[in-house]
Every structure is written in C-alpha cells, then in structure tokens.
Residue frames as qw, qx, qy, qz and C-alpha x, y, z in Angstrom:
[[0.245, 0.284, -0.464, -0.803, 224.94, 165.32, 52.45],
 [0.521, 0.279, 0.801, -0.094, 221.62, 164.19, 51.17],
 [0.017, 0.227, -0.565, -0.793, 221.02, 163.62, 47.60],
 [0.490, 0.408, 0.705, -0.310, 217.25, 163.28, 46.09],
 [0.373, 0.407, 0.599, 0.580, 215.31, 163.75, 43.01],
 [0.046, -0.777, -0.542, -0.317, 214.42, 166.99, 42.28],
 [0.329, -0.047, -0.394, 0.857, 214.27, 170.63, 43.85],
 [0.023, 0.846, 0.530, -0.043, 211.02, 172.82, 45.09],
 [0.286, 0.831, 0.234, 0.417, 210.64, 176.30, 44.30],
 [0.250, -0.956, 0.153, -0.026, 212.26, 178.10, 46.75],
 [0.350, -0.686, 0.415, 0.484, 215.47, 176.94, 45.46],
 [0.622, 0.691, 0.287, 0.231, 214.92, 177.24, 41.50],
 [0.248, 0.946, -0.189, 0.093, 217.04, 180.47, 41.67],
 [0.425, -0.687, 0.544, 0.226, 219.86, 178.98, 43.45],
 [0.795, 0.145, 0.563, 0.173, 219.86, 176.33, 41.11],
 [0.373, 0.919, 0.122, 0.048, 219.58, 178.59, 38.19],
 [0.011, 0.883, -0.455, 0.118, 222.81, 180.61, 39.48],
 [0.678, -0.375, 0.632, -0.012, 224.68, 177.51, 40.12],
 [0.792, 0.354, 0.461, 0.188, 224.10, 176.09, 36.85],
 [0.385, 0.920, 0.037, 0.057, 225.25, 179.64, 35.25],
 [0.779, -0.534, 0.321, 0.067, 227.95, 179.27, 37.60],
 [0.613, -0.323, 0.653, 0.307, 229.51, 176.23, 35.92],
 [0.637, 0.432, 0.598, 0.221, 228.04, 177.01, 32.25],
 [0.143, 0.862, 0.305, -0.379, 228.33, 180.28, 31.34],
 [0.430, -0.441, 0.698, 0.365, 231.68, 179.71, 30.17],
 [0.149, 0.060, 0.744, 0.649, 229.92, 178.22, 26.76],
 [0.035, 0.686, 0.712, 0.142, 226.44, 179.52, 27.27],
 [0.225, -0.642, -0.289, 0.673, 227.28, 183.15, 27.50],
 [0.219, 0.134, -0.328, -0.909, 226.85, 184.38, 24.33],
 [0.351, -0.395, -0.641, -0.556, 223.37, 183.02, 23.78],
 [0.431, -0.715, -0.550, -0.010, 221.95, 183.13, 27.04],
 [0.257, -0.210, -0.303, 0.893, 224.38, 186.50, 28.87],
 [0.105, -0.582, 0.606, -0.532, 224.12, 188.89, 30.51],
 [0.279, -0.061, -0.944, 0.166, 224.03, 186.71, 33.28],
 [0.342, 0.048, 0.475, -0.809, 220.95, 188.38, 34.97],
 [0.547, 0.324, -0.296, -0.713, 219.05, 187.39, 32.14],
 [0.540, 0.133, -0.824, -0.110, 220.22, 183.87, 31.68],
 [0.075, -0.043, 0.779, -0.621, 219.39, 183.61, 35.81],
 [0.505, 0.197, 0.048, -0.839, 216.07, 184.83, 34.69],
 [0.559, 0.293, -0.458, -0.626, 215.30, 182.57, 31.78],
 [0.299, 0.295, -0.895, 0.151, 216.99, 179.48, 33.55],
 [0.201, -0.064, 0.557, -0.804, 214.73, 179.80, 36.54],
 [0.631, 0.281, 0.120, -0.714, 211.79, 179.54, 34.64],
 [0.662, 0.441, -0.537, -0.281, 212.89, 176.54, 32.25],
 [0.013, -0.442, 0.873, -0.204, 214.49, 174.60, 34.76],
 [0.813, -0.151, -0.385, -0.410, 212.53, 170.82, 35.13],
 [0.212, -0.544, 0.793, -0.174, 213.43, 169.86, 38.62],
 [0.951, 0.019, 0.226, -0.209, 211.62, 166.23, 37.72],
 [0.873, 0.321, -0.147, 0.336, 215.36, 165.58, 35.67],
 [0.194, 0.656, -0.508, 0.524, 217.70, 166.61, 38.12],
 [0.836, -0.361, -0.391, 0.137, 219.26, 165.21, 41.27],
 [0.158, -0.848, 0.061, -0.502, 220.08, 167.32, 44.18],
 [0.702, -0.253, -0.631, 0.212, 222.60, 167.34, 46.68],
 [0.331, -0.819, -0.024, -0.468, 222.04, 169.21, 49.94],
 [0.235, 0.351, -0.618, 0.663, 223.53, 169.99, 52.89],
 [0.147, -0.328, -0.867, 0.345, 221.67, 169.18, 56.49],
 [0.061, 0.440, 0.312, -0.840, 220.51, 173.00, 56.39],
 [0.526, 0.718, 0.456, -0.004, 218.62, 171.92, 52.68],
 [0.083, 0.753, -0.278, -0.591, 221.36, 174.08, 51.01],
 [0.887, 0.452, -0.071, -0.057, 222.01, 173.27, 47.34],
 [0.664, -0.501, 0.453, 0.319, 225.40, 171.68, 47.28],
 [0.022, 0.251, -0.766, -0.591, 225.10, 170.46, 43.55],
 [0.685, 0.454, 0.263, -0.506, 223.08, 169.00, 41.11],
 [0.304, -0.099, 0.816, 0.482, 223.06, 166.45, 38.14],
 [0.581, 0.495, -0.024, -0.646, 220.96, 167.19, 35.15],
 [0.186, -0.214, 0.865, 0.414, 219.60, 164.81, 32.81],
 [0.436, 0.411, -0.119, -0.792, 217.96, 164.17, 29.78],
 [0.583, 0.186, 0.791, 0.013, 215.53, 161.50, 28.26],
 [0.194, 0.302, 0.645, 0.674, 213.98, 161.19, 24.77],
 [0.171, -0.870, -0.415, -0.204, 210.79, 163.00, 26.52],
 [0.051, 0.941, -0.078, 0.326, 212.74, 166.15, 27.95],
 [0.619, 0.012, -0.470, 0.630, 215.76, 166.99, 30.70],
 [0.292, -0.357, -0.345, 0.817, 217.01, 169.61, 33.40],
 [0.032, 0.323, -0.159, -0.932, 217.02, 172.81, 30.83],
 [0.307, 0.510, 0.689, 0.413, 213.92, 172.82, 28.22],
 [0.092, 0.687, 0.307, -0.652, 211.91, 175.65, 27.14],
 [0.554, 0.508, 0.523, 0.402, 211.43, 177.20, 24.02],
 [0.281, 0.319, 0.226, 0.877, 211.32, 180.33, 21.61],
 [0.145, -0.719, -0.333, -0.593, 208.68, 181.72, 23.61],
 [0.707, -0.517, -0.202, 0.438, 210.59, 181.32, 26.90],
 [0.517, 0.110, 0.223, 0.819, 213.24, 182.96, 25.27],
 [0.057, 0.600, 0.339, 0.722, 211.28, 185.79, 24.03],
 [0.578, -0.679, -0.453, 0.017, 209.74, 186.50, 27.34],
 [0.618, -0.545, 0.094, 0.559, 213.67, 187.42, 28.71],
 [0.414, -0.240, 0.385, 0.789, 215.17, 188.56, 25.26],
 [0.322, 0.612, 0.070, -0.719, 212.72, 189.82, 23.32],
 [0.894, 0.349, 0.183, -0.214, 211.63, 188.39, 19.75],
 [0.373, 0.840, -0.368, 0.140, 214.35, 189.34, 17.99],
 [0.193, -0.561, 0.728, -0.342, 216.86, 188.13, 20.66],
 [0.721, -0.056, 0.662, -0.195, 214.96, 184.84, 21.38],
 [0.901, 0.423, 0.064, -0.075, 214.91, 183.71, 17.39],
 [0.413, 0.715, -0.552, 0.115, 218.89, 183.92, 17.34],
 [0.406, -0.444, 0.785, -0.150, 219.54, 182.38, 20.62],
 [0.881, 0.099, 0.387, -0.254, 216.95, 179.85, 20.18],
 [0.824, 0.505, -0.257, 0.026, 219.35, 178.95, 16.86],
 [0.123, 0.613, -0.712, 0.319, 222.54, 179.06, 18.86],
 [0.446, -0.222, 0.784, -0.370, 221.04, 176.55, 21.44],
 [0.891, 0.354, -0.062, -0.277, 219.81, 174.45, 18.65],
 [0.618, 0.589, -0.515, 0.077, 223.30, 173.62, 17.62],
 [0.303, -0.353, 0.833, -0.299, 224.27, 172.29, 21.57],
 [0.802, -0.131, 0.302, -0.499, 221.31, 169.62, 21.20],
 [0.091, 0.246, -0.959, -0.104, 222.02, 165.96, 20.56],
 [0.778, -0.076, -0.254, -0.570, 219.62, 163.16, 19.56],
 [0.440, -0.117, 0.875, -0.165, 218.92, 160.40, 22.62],
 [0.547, 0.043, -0.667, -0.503, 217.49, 157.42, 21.92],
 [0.759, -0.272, -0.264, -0.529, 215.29, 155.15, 23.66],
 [0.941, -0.292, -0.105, 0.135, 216.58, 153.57, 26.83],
 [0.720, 0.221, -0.208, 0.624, 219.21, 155.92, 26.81],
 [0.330, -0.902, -0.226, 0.160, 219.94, 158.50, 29.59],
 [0.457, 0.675, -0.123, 0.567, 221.85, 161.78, 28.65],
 [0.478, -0.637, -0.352, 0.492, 223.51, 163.26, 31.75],
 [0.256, 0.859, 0.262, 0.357, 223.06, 167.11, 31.19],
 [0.192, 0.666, -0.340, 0.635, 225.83, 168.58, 33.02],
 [0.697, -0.242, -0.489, 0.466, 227.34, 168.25, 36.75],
 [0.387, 0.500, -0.137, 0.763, 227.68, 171.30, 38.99],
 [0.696, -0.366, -0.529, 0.319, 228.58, 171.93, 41.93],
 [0.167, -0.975, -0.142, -0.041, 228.75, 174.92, 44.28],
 [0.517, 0.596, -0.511, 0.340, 232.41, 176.36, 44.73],
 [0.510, -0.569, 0.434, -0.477, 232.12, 175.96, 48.34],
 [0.925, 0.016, 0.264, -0.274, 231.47, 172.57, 48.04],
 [0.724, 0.601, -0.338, -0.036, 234.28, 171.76, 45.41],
 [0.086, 0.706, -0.652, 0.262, 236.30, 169.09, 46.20],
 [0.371, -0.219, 0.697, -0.573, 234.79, 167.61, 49.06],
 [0.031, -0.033, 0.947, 0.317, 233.07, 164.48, 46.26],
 [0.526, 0.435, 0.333, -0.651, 229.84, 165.98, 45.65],
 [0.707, 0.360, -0.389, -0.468, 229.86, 165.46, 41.83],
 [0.185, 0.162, -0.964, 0.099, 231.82, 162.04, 42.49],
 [0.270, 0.360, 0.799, -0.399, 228.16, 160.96, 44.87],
 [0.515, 0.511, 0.127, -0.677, 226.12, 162.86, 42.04],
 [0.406, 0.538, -0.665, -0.321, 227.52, 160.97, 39.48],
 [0.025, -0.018, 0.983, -0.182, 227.27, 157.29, 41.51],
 [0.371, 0.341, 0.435, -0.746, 223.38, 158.70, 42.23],
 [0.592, 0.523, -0.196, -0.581, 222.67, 159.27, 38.45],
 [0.263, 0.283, -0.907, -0.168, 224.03, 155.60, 37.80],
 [0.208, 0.099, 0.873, -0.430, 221.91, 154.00, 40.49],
 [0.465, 0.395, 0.065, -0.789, 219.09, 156.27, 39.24],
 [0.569, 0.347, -0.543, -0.511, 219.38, 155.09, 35.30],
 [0.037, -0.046, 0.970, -0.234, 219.75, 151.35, 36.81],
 [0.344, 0.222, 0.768, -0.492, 216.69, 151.37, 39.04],
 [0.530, 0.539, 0.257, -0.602, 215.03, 152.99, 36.12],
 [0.811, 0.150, 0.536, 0.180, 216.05, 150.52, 33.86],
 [0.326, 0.880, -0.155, -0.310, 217.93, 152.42, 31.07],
 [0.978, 0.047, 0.019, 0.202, 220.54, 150.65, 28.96],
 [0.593, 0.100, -0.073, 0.796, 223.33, 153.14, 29.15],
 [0.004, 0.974, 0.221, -0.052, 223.95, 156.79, 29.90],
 [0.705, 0.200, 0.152, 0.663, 225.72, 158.67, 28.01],
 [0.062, 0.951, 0.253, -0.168, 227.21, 162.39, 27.97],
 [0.528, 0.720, 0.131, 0.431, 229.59, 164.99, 26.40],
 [0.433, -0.829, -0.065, 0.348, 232.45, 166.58, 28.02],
 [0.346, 0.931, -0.051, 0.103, 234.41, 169.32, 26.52],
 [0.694, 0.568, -0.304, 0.323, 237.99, 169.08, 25.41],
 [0.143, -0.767, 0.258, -0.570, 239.08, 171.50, 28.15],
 [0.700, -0.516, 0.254, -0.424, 237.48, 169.73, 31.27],
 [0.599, 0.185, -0.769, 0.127, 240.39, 166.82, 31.98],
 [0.084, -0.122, 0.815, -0.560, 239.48, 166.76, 35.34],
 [0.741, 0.096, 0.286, -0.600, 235.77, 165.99, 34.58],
 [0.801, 0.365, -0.406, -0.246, 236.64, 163.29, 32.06],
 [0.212, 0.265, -0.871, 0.355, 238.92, 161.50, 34.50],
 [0.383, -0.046, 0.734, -0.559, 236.05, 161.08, 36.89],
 [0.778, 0.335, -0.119, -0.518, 234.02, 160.25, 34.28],
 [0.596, 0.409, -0.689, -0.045, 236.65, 157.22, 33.06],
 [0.089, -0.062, 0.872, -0.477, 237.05, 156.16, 36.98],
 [0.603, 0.205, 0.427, -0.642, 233.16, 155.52, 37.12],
 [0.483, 0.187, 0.814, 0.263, 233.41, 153.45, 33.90],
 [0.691, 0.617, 0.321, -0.196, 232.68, 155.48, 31.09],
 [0.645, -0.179, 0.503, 0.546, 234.44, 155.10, 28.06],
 [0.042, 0.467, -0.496, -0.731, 235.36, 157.29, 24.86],
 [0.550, 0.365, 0.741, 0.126, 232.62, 156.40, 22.01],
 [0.518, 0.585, 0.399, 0.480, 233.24, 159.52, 19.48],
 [0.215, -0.446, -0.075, 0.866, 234.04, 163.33, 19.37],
 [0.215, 0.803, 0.556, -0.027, 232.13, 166.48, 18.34],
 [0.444, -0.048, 0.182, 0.876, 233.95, 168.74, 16.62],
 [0.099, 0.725, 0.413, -0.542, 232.54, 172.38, 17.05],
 [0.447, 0.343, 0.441, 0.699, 234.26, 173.97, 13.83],
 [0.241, 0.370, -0.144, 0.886, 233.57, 177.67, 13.61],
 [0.629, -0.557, -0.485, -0.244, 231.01, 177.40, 16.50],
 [0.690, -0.278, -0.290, 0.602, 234.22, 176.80, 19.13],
 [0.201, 0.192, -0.163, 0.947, 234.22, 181.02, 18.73],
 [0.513, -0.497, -0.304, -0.631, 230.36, 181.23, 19.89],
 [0.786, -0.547, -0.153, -0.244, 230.81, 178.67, 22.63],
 [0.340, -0.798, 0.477, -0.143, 234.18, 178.82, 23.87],
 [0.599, -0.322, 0.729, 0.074, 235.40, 175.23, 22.94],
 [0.476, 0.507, -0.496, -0.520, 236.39, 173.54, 20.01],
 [0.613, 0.094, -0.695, -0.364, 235.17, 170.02, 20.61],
 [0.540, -0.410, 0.307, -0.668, 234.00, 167.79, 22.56],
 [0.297, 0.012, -0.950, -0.092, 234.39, 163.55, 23.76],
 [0.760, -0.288, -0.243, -0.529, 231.10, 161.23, 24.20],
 [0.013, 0.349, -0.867, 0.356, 231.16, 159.12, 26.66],
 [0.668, -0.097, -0.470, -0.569, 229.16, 155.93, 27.60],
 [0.028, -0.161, 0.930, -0.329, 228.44, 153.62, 30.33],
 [0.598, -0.075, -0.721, -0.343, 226.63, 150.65, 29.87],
 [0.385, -0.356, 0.573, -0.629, 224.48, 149.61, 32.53],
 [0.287, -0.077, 0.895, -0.333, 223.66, 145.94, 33.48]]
C-alpha cells in the first residue's frame, strides 16, 4: 500500500463512489439519488485536500479528506449543484449542506471524513490514513486537527482516541438528525507538537 497526496482524473469517479459509499448514509437526502450525488461529487471533488491510499495496481484503497480555512476534499457551490439538480433542487440542497459546515480556524486542520473501500476494510487502511494525515498536518505545520464523528460510529471514535484525539464538545443535530440520519455528533482534537 502506497499512500500520497492527491488523486488524477482517471480515478475522480472511483473516488466519488467510494466517498458515497461511506456517506450516503447522512448525505442522501440532499445529495441522492446516488447517480446524481456520483455525478456532482466527481466534479467538486479537490484532490489537492485528500490523501490516497493505493494498492500496487494504483487501485483506490481509501482516502482521507481534509479541510483548511481556504477549502477541503468536497467544495463547490449553488451552481455546481444546479448543474446536477436543477435550480430549484440546488437552492434547497445547497441549504441542507449549509447546516453540515463548521468554522476552522487558522492553523487548524479539519479532517473531512475517512473511507475506505469494503474490500479493503479491516486490513488498517484508515488506521495508515489517519497516521498519514497527522504526519501531513505536522510537516505542514498546523497546530491541531480536529474532526467530528457521529454518535453512531464507536468504532471510528475508538481509533480516533487510540491515535490521541480527545473529546472537546458535541453537536447536537436537533430536528436535523431526521434529514441526516444522526442525532449528534463528538469533536475531537489532537494537538500537534
């Protein structure tokens, strides 16, 4: 397994479907069907905030998204949107995916989600994607990085505690948790050196 920055175009779609994959779960009502969301993703995706691991044959194994004060993995806008859903369609989502966002701050690295191929589960891809994105924020001198895992996921928050991050508040979805599928969410932080 080799892990780098970034992915080139001829595997944007896998990525894409990989990321729907492991999100769709709370991003299906604003971004379903899923052809669509494959669509929109594809086109939005910034592989400059993402770290890729691959397999010898360049397959996508996984991927770590993440997000600075100047952009992340997922960006686009209402006219992305519109493009896939049409005006109408893009001025609701575009509110529904308002309400996921979260203000970084300076020197701080968001990690935008983990996800791994099912093939691949198991076998400590996210566990080396996760060590990767630490080294990463290090080299690149950030003072912490910090992200948001959902009530649900105890098996992502354990690895998340074994790697040193720690519990620093909780996001409480309130009637949202019936749009996206969960009904809160713990921050986590790890301070880096």
């Amino acid at each position: 397994m080799r892990i780098e920055r970034g992915f080139d175009d001829s595997q944007r779609e896998a990525v894409a479907r990989l990321f729907w994959s492991a999100f769709s779960g709370k991003l299906s009502v604003p971004l379903g069907p899923e052809e669509k969301a494959c669509a929109f993703l594809a086109v939005v995706l910034n592989p400059d905030y993402a770290l890729c691991a691959t397999n010898d044959e360049g397959q996508i194994l996984g991927v770590a998204g993440f997000k600075t004060h100047i952009s992340g993995l997922v960006g686009g806008g209402l006219r992305d949107l519109r493009k896939v859903y049409g005006g109408i369609g893009a001025l609701w989502r575009g509110i529904l995916l308002d309400q996921l966002e979260r203000d970084i701050a300076r020197g701080q690295l968001l990690m935008d989600g983990i996800f791994v191929a099912p093939a691949a589960r198991g076998q400590g891809v996210g566990t080396a994607l996760l060590c990767a994105l630490v080294e990463y924020a290090d080299g690149e001198r950030y003072n912490d990085i910090r992200l948001d895992v959902i009530d649900s996921n105890q098996r992502a928050r354990a690895l998340y505690e074994r790697q040193g991050f720690v519990d620093s508040g909780r996001i409480e979805m309130g009637l949202l948790r019936y749009v996206f599928g969960f009904s809160g969410a713990t921050t986590m932080v790890r301070t880096l050196p």
